[in-house]
C-alpha positions in Angstrom: 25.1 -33.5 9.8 25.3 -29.9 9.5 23.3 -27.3 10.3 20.5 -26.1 8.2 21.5 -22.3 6.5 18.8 -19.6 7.3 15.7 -19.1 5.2 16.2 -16.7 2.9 15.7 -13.1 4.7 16.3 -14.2 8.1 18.9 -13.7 10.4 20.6 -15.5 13.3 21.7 -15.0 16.8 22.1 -11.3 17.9 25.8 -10.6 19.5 26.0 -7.4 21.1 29.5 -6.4 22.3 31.1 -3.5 23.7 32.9 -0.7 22.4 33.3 2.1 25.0 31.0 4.2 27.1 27.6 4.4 26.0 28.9 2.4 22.5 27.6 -0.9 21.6 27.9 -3.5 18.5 24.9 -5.4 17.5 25.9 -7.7 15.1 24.4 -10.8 13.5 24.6 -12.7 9.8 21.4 -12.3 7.5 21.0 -14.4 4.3 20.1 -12.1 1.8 17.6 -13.2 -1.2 20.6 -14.0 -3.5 21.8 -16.7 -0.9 24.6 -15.5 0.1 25.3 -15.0 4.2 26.6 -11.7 5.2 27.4 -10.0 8.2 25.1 -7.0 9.3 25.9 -5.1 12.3 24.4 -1.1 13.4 25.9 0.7 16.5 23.7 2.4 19.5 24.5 4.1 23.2 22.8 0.7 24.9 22.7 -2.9 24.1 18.7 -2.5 23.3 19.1 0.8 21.4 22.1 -1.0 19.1 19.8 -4.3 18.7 17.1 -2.1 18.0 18.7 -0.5 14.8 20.1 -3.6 13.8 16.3 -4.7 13.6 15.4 -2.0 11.7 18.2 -2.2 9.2 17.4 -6.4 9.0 13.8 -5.4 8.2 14.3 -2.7 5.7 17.1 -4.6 3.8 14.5 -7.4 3.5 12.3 -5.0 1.5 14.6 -3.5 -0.1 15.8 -6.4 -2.2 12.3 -8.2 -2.8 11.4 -6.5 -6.0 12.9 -5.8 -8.8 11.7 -2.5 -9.8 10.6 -1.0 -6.3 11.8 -1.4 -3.0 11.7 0.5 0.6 13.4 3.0 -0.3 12.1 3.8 -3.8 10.7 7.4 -4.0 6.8 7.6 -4.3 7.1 9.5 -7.7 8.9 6.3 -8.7 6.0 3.9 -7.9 3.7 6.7 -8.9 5.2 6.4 -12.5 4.4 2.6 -12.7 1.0 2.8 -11.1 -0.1 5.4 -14.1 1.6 3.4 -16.8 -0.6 0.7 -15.8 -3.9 2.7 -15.2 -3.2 4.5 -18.8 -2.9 0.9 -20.1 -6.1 -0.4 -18.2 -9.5 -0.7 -19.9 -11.1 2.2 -17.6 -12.7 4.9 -19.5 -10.7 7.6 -20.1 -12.9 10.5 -18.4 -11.5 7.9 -15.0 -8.3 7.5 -16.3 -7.6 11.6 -16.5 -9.5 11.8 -13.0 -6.5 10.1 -11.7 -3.9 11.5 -13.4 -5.3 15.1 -11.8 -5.6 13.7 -8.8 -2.1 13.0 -8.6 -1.0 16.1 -10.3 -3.2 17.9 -8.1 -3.6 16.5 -4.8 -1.0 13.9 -3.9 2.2 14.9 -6.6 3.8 17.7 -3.5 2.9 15.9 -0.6 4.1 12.6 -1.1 6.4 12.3 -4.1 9.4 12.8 -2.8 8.8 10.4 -0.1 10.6 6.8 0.3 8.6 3.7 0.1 9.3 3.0 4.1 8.0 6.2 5.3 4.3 5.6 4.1 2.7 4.7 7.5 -1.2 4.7 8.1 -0.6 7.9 10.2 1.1 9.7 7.6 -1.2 8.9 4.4 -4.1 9.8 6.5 -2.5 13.0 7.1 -2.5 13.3 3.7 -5.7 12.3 2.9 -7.3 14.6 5.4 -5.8 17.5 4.5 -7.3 16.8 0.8 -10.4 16.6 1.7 -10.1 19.5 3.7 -8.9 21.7 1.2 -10.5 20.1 -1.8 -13.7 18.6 -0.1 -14.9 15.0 0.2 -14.9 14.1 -4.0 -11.5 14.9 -4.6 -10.1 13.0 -1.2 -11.9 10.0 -2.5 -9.8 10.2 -5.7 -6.9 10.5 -3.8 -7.6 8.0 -1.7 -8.2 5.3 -4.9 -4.8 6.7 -6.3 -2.5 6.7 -3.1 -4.3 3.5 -2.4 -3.2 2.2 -5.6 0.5 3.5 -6.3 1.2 1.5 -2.4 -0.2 -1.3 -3.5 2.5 -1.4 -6.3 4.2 -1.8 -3.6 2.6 -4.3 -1.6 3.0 -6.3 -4.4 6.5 -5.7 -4.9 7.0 -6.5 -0.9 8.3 -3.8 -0.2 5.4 -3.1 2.0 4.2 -5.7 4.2 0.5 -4.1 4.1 -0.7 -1.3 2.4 -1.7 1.7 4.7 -4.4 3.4 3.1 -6.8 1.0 3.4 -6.9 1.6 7.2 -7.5 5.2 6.9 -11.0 6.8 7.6 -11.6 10.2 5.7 -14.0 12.3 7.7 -18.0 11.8 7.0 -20.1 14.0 5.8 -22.1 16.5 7.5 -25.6 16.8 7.8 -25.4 20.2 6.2 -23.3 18.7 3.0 -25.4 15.4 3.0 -28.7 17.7 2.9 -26.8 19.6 -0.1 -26.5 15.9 -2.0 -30.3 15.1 -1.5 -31.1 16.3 -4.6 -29.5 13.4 -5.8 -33.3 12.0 -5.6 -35.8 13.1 -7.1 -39.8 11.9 -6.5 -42.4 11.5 -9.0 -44.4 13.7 -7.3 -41.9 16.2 -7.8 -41.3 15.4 -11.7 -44.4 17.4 -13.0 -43.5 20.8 -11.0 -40.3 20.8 -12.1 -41.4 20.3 -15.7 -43.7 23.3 -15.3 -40.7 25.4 -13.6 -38.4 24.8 -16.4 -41.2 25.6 -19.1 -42.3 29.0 -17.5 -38.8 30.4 -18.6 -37.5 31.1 -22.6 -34.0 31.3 -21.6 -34.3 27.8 -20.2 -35.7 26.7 -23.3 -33.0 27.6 -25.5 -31.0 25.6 -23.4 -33.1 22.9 -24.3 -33.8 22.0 -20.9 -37.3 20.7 -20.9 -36.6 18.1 -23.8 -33.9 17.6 -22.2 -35.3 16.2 -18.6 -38.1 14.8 -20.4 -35.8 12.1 -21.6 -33.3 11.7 -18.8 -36.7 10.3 -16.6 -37.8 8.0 -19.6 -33.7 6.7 -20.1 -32.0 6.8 -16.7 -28.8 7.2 -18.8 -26.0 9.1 -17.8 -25.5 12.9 -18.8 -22.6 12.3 -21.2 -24.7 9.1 -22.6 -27.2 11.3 -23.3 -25.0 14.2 -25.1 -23.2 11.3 -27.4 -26.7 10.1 -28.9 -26.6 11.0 -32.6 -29.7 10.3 -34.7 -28.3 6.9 -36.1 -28.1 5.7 -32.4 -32.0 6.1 -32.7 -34.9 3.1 -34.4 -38.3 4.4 -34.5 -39.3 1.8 -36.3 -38.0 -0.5 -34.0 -38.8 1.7 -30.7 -35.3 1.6 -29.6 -32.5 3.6 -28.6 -28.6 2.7 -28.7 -26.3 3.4 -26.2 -22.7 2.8 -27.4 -20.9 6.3 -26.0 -20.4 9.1 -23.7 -19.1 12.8 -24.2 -16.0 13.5 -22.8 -13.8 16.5 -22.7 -9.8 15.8 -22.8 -7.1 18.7 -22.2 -5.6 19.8 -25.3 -8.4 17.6 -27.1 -11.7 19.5 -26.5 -14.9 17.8 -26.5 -15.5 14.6 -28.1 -17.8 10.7 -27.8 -15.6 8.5 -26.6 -16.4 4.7 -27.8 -17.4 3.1 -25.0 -19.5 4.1 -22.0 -18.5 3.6 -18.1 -18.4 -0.2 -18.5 -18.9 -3.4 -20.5 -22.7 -3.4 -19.4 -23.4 0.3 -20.2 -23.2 -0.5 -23.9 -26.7 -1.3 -24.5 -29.6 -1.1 -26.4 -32.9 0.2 -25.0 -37.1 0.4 -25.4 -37.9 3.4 -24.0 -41.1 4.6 -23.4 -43.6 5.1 -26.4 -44.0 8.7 -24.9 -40.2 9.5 -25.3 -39.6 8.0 -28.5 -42.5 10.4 -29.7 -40.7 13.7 -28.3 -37.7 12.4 -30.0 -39.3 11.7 -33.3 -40.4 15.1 -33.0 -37.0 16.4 -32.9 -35.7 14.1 -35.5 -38.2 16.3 -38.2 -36.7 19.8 -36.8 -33.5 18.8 -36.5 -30.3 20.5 -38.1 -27.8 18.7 -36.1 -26.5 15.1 -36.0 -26.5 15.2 -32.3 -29.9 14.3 -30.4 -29.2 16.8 -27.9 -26.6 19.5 -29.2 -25.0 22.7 -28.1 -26.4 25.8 -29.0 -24.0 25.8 -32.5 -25.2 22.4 -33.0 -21.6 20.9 -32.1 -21.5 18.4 -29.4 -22.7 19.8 -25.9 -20.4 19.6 -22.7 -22.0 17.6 -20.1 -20.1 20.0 -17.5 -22.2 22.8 -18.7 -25.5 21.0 -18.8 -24.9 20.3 -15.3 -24.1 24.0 -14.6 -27.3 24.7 -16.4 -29.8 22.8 -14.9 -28.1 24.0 -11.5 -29.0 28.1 -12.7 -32.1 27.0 -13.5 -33.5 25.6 -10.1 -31.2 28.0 -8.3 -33.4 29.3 -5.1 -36.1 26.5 -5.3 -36.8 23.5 -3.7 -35.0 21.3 -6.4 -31.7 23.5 -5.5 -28.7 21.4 -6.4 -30.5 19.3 -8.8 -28.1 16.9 -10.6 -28.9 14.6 -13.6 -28.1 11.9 -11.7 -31.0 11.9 -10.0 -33.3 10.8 -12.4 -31.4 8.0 -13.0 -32.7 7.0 -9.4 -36.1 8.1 -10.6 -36.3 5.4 -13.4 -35.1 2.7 -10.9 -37.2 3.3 -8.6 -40.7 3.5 -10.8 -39.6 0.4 -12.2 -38.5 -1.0 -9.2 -42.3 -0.3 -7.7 -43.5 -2.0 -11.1 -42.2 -5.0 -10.2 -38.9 -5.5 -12.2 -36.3 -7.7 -11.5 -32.9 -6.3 -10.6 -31.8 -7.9 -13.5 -33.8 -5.6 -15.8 -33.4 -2.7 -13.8 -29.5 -2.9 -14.2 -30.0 -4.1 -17.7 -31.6 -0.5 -18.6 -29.4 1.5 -16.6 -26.0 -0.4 -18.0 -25.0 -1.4 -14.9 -22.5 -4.2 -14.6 -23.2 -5.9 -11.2 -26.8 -5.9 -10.5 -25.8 -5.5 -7.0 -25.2 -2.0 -7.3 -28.7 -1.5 -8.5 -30.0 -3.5 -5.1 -27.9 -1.7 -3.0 -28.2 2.3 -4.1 -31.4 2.1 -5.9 -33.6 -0.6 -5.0 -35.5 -1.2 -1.5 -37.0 -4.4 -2.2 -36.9 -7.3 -4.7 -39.1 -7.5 -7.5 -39.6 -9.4 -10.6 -41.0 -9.4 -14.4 -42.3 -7.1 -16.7 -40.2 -4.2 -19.5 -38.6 -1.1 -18.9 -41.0 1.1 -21.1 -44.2 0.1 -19.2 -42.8 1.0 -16.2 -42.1 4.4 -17.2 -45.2 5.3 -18.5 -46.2 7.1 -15.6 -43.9 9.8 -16.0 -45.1 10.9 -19.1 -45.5 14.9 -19.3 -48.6 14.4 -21.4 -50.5 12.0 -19.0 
C-alpha cells in the first residue's frame, strides 16, 4: 500500500544539507493547492536560519495561492479596490458610504496602500490607526478603523490572512477633558425651558429659525437631516402624524439633496407626535412659502452641517456649550422611558433597528405600555 500524498498545503520532512561555510540548504516538497508536489528549498548561514526561511516561504506560498483575486502579497490598494466596490454596492446609506470612501482617501490611502497583504500585522495597523487619531482625533480613527478593518477582512476571507489584525487593536480612550466636551450630548428637561428662553432673547437666532426649530427636535427625537428632509406632504394634521421617509444629505459635485431612505430599514417610519408640536407645525404650514418644513434662509433645502454650526454659535459661552441635536434625541428617550414605554416603542419612534440600542445608550431601566405623544407632553414650551 502506498503512502498517503500530503494534504493540500502541507509539506514533508525538512532536509537540511550543507553547502560551504556558514551556507545551508533547507529543502522539502510542498503540495501546492493545484495537487501537484514540488520541491521548495531557501538558503541561510545555519541549519535553523535556512529552515527558518524555508518556513516562511511554505507559509506565505500557502496564502498566496488560496484566493483567486487576493493573496499575501496583493498590495492593499488592491483589496482596497474590492472592499469599496462592495461597500458602493451595499445597502448603507450613502452619507456612510462617502464617510468611507474619505476615510480611505484621507486617512489610510498613503499609509497603507502600497503595502503587501503579508505585511499587515496588529503592530503595524495600530500604528496606523494611532497616528489617525492623533492627527485627526477620535471620529475619524474610528472610521478608519471600520475601513482598514474591512479591506483585511477581504482578505481573511480570501485566506490570505489567517486572522484579521485590526480587530486586536485598542485606539486610545478619551480623556476626561474631551468626554466633558461630548456631554452635551444630553440634555435634561430641566434644562429644556432655559434654553428655549436663551434662544428666543436673540433676533438673529430667530432668523435661523432656531426656536421652532428645537421645539420640534424634543417632541420628534429624529435625526438632524430627518428633520431638514420633511416637506409639507410628509405631514397629516388630520391624522396627527408625521412621515419620516428621508434625510438631507450633501454629495461632492452634487450639493444638497433628500436622499430616499433614512439610516436604516427601521428609520422609515411614521409618527404621532405630540398635539403641542403638530400645533407649532400647523402654524407654519399657514405662513409658509417653502415646500420644506424647515428650510434655508432662500427657502431651498437647509444643510444639516450648518444647522449644527448654528446651534453651536448660538450657545457658544453658556452652559449648553457644544450643544448637538443629538441630544434631544436622548431627551425624548428618556421622558418616555420614565413614562413607562416599552423599548419596543421607544425604538419604534426613534427608527431604530435593534431595540437594543435603545436599552443600551438610552434607557436605564425597562418599562412598558403607553404612546409616544403622551409621553412628550411635558416638554411642551406652552405648559
Amino acid at each position: 500500500m502506498g503512502r498517503p500524498p500530503l494534504p493540500l498545503g502541507t509539506y514533508g520532512e525538512i532536509r537540511i544539507y550543507q553547502l560551504g561555510p556558514k551556507r545551508y540548504r533547507a529543502r522539502t516538497k510542498y503540495r501546492d493547492y493545484d495537487g501537484a508536489v514540488r520541491e521548495v528549498e531557501k538558503v541561510g548561514t545555519s541549519k535553523t536560519n535556512a529552515a527558518d526561511r524555508l518556513k516562511e516561504a511554505l507559509r506565505d506560498r500557502a496564502r498566496a495561492v488560496a484566493g483567486d483575486d487576493v493573496h499575501a502579497s496583493s498590495k492593499v490598494r488592491e483589496v482596497a479596490e474590492i472592499w469599496l466596490r462592495e461597500l458602493d454596492e451595499s445597502d448603507k446609506a450613502l452619507r456612510t458610504k462617502n464617510t468611507y470612501h474619505q476615510s480611505w482617501d484621507r486617512d489610510l490611502k498613503d499609509a497603507v496602500a502600497d503595502l503587501r497583504i503579508s505585511e499587515c500585522t496588529v503592530s503595524l495597523t495600530s500604528k496606523v490607526l494611532r497616528s489617525v487619531h492623533e492627527s485627526a482625533g477620535p471620529g475619524s480613527a474610528k472610521h478608519a478603523k471600520v475601513v482598514l478593518s474591512g479591506i483585511l477582512g477581504v482578505a481573511v476571507r480570501f485566506d490570505a490572512l489567517e486572522t484579521n489584525p485590526v480587530r486586536e487593536v485598542v485606539l486610545p480612550r478619551k480623556s476626561k477633558k474631551k468626554a466633558a466636551a461630548e456631554s452635551r450630548m444630553v440634555l435634561t428637561v430641566d434644562e429644556l425651558p432655559g434654553l428655549r428662553s436663551h434662544l428666543r432673547s436673540n433676533a438673529k437666532w430667530g432668523r435661523w429659525d432656531l426656536p421652532d426649530l428645537i421645539d420640534v427636535l424634543s417632541a420628534l427625537g429624529c435625526r438632524i437631516g430627518e428633520l431638514l428632509a420633511l416637506d409639507w406632504t410628509k405631514v397629516d394634521f388630520e391624522a396627527g402624524t408625521l412621515a419620516i421617509k428621508g434625510t438631507v444629505i450633501r454629495e461632492p459635485g452634487v450639493g444638497l439633496f433628500v436622499q430616499p431612505h433614512t439610516k436604516s430599514t427601521a428609520g422609515m417610519r411614521t409618527i404621532s407626535p405630540p398635539a403641542w408640536a403638530m400645533r407649532l407645525l400647523r402654524g407654519r404650514a399657514e405662513v409658509a412659502d417653502s415646500e420644506w418644513v424647515f428650510p434655508s434662509a432662500t427657502g431651498t433645502l437647509r444643510d444639516p452641517d450648518n444647522t449644527r454650526a448654528d446651534i453651536r454659535s448660538a450657545v457658544a459661552g453658556t452652559s449648553w456649550e457644544g450643544l448637538h441635536p443629538h441630544a434631544f434625541r436622548h431627551l425624548v428617550a428618556t421622558e418616555m422611558d420614565k413614562a413607562g414605554k416599552s423599548a419596543r416603542e421607544i425604538a419604534d419612534y426613534l427608527g431604530h433597528e435593534k431595540v437594543s440600542m435603545t436599552q443600551d445608550v438610552y434607557m436605564d431601566r425597562k418599562s412598558a405600555g403607553g404612546s409616544a405623544s403622551e409621553a412628550l407632553d411635558k416638554l411642551d414650551p406652552g405648559s
